[in-house]
TIMAR-263913 format. One record per residue: x, y, z of N, C-alpha, C, O, CB in turn. Coordinates in steps of 0.02 Angstrom, whole numbers, plus 50000, padded with zeros to 5 digits. Atoms other than C-alpha are relative to their C-alpha. Glycine has a CB too. Layout:
% residues N
XYZXYZXYZXYZXYZ
...
//
This chain:
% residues 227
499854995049948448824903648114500065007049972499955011850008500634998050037
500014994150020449074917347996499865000949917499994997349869500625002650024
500314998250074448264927447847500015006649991500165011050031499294997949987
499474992550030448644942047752499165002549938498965000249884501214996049927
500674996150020446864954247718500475004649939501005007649933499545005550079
499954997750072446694958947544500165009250012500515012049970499154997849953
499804991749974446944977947602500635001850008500825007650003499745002050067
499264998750011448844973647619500455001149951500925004949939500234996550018
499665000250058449264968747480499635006349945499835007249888499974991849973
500434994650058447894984047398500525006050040500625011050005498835001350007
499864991249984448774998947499500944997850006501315002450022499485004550107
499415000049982450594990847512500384995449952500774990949968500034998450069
499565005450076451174983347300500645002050030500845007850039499915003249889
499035001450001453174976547349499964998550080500454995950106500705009149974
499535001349939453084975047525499984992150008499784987449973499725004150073
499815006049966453564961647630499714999450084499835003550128500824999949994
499795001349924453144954247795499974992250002499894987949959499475003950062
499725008249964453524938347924499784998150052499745002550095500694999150020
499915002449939453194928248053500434995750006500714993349956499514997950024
499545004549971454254917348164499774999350047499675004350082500605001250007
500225001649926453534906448314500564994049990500754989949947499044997850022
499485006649954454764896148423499654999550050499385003950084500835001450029
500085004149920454334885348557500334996750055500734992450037499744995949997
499505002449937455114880248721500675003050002501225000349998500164992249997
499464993349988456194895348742499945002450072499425001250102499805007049949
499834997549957456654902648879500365007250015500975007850009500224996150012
499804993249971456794922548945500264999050067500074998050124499415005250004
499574998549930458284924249030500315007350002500505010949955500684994550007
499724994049999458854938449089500935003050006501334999750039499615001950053
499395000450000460594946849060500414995549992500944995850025500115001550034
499865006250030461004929948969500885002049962500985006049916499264997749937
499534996150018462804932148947500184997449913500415001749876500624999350059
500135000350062462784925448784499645004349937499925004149883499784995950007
500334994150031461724938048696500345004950033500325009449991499235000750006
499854994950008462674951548792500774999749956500975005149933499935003050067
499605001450025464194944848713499865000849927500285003949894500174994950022
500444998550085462974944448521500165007850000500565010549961498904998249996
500094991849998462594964548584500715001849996500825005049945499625003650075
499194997649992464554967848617500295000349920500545005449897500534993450053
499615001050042465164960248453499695004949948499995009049913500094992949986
500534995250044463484968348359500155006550007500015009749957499244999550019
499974994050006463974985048418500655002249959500645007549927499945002550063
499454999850028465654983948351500015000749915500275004749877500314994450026
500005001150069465274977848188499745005149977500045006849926499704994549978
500544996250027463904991348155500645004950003500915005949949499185001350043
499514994650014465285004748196500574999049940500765004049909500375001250067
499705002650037466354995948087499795000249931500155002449886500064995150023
500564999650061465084994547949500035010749952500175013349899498944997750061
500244993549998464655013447964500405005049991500265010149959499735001250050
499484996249994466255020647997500175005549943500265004249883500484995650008
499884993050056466565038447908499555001649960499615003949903500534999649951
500764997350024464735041147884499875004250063499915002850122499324993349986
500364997349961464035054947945499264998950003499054995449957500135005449992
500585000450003462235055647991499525000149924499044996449915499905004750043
500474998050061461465061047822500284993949948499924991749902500135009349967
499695004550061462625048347719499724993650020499614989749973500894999749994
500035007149964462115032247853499135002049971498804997649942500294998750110
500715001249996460325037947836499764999049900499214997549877499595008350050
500095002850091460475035147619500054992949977500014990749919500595003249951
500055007050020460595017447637499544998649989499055002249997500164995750032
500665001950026459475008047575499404995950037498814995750016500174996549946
500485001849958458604999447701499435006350067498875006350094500504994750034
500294993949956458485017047808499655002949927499045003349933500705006250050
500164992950033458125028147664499244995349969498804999449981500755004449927
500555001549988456465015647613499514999750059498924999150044500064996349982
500295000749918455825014847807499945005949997499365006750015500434997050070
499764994850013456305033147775499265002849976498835005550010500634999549953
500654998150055454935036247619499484997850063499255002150101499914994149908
500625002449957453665026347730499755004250052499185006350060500144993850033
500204995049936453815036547884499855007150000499565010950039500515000250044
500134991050019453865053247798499075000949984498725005750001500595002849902
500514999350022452275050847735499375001650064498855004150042499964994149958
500104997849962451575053447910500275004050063500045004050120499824997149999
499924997149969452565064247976500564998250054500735002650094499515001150008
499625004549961453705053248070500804997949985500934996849926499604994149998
499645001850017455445048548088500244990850039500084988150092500355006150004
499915008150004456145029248074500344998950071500895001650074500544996849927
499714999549948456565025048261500694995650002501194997350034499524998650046
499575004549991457605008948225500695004649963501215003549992499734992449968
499454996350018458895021248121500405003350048501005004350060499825004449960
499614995649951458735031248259500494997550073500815001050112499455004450023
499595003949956459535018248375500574998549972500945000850017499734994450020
499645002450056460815012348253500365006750015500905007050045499614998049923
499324994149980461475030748263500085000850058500495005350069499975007349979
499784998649946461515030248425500464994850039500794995450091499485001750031
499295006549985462605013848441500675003749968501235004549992499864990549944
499354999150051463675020348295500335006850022500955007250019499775000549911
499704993849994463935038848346499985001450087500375005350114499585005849949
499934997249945463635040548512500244993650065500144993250126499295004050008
499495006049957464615025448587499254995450035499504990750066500715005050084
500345001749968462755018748659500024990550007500054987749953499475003949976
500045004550004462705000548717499224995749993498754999550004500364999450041
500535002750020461254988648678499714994450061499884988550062500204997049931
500515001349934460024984448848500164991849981500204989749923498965003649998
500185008450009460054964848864499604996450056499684990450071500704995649997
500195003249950459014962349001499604994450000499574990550047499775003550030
500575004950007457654951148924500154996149928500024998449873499225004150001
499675000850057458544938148815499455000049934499685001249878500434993450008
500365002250055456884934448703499755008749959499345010049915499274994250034
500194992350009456824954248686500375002649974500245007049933499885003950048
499414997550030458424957548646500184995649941500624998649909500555000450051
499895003150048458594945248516499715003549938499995004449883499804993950012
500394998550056457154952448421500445009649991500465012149935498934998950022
499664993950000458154971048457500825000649944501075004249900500145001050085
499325002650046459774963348391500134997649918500624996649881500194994150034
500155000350078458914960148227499835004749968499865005149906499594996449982
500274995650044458234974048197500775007250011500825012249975499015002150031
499274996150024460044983848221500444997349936500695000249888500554999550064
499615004550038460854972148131499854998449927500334996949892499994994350033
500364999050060459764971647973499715005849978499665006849917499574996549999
500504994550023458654989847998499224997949966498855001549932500415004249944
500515004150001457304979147976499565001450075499865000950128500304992449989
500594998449940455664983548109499464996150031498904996950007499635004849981
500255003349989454954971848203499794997850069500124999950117500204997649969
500254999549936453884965248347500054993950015500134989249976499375002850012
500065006149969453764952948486499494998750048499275002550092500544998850028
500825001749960452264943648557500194993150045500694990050029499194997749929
499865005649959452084928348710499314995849926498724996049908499775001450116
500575005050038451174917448590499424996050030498994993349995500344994749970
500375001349981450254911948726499245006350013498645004650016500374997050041
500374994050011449324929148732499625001149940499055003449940500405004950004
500404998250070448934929948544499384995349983499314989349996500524999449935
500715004650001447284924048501499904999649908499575003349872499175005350051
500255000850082447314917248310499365000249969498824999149994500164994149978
499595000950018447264918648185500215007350008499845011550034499984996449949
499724992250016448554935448144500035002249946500525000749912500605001650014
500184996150058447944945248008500515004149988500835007050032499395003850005
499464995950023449094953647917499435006849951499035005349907500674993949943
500464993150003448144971747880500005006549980500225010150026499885001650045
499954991349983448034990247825499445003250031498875001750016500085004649935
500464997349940447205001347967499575005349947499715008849899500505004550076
500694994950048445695010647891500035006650057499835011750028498874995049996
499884996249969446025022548049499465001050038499355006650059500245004249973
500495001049959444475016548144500044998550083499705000150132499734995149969
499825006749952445485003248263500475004050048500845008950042500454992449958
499574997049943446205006648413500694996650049500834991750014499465001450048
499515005549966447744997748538500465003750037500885008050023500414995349949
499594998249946448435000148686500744998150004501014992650006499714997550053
499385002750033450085002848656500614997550055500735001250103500295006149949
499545000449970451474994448732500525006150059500955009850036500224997849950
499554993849978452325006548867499625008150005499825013550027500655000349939
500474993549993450925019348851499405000750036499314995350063499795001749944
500325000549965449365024748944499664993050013499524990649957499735004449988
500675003549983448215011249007499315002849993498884999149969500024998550064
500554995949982446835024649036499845001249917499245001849909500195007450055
500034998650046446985027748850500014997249929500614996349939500245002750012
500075003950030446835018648682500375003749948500185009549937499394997549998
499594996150048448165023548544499335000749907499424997149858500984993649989
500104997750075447055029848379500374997949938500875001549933500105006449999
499595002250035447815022148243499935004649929499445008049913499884992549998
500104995050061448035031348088499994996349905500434992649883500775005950011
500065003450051447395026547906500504999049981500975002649998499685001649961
499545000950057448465017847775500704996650042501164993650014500165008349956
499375005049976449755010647907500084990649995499594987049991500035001650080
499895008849991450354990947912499765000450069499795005250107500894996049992
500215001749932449604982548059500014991850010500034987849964499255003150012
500175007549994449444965648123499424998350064499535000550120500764995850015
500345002149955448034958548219499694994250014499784990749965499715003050003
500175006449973447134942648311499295003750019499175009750014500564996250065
500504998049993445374941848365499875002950037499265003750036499724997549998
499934999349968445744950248506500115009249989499975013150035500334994950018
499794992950049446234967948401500774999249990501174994649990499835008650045
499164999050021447864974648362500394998550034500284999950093500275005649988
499415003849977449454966148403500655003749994501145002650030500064993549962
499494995250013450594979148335499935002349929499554999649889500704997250014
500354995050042450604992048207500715005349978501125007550018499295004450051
499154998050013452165000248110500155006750026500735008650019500245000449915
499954994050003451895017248167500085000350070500485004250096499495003849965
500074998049926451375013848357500424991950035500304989050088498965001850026
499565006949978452434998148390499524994350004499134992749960500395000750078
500305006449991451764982048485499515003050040499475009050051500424993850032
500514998549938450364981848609500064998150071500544994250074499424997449985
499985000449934450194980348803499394992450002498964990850043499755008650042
500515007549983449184963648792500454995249987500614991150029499264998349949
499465007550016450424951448697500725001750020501114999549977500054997549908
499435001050003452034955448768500444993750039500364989650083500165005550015
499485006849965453474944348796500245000850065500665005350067500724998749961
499714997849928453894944648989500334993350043500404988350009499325003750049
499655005149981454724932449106499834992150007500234987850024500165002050050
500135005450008453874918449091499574996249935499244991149934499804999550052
500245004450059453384915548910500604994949975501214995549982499755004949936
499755005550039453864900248818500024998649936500464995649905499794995950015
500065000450066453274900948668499765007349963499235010249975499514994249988
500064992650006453484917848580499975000649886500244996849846500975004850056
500105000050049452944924048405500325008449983500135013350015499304997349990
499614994450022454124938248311499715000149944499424995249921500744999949997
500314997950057453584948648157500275003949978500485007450024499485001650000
499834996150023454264959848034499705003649960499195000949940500344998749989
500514996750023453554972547945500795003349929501275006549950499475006650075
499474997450015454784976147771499575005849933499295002449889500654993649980
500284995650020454024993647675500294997849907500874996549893500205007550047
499575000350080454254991247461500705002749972500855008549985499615003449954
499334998850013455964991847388500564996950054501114999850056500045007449996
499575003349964456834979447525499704992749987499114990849990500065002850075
500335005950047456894962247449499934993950058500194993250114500584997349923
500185004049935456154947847533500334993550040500214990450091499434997949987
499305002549974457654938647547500415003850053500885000850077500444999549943
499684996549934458274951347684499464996250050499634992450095499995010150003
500215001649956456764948047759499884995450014499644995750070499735001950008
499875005149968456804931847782500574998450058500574996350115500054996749955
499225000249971458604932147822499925001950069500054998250116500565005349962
500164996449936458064945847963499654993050045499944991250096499395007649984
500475002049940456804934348054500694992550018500804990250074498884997049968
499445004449977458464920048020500475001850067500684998550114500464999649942
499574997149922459414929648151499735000050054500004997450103500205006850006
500074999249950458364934048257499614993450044499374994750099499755006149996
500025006650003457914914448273500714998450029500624995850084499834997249929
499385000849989459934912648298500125002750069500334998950112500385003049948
499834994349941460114926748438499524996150056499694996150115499705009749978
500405001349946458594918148523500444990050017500454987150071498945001149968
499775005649996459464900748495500605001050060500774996450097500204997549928
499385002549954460974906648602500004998850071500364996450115500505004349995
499984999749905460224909548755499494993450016499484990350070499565009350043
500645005649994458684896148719500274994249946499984993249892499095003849972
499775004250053459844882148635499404993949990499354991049936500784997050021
500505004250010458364870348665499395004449960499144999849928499804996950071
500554995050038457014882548579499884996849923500414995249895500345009149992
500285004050067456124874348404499865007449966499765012749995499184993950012
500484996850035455524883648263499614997749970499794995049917500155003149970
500295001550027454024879848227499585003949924499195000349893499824998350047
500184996150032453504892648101500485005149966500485010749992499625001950033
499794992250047454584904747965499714999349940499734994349905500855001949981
500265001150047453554911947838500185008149988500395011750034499304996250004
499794995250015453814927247742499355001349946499294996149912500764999549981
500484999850051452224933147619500205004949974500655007550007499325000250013
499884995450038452374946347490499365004949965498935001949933500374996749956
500774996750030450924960147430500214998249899499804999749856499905012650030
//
């Protein structure tokens, strides 16, 4: 189901990425169980963080590599930028779509960046990829009328179908998870200098978070490769 193009491991020595497919899950919505995960998760992170200002939270080490990565086009790391907005600005964490929020709850909770697909949508296998800046993908939440440009030298992941998601422009508007998938496939994307023992760990949670609301849910798949 998945393979990892020699172009990843040529434009990206140290990184890391993952998949995780579960089956017979269930998107529920406002699952009070996960908002209870989000409640305790926001706590802890303030807790964690506490008597950091902005510039000191953003020297950790999981932000300040995501950090290097994003600078390099110009860009700043969005999942940080949520994270300060739990920690400093009192913000609570959306739970409307438990198989959505699980994968959200991991990536606060670790700073780890990652996407979610209906596995019934993805068309194998999922290439694991760097974009030559040819390829195109309609991005999740963005025009229809329009096709997002992808830009050389980024991580990407794709199926025969094109791109599935992409570190710079998120997931795509073809595989998302919505109310009636069942079987859903999560991915992480971890930039060199974050070891791959987080990232495993990461896709462990967000496996856990999806377990509370989908206690029947399998995993059939955690795999973690390395360039």
């Amino acid at each position: 189901m998945f393979d990892v193009d020699a172009s990843w491991k040529k434009t990206f020595p140290g990184a890391s990425a993952g998949f995780l497919v579960m089956r017979d899950v269930e998107d529920r919505k406002d699952a009070p169980e996960i908002v209870a995960a989000a409640r305790a998760l926001e706590e802890t992170l303030r807790e964690r963080y506490a008597g950091m200002d902005r510039a000191r939270l953003r020297e950790e080490p999981v932000f300040r590599e995501y950090a290097a990565y994003y600078r390099r086009f110009d860009k700043l790391y969005h999942v940080q930028l949520q994270v300060e907005s739990v920690v400093f600005k009192n913000k609570t964490v959306p739970c409307g779509s438990s198989l959505v929020a699980a994968m959200f709850l991991g990536e606060l909770k670790n700073g780890l960046l990652s996407a979610a697909h209906d596995l019934d949508r993805v068309e194998p296998p999922v290439v694991l990829a760097a974009t030559d800046g040819t390829e195109t993908m309609d991005m999740l939440g963005g025009s229809k009328s329009k096709a997002q440009q992808m830009k050389p030298g980024d991580m990407c992941m794709k199926d025969r179908g094109g791109i599935i998601s992409a570190v710079l422009y998120g997931a795509d508007q073809r595989t998302p998870i919505g109310p009636g998938s069942r079987h859903v496939l999560y991915t992480v994307y971890a930039p060199r200098g974050i070891d791959e023992t987080l990232t495993r760990r990461h896709l462990e949670d967000i496996r856990d978070y999806v377990l509370l609301a989908s206690p029947g849910g399998r995993v059939e798949c955690l795999q973690v490769v390395r360039a």
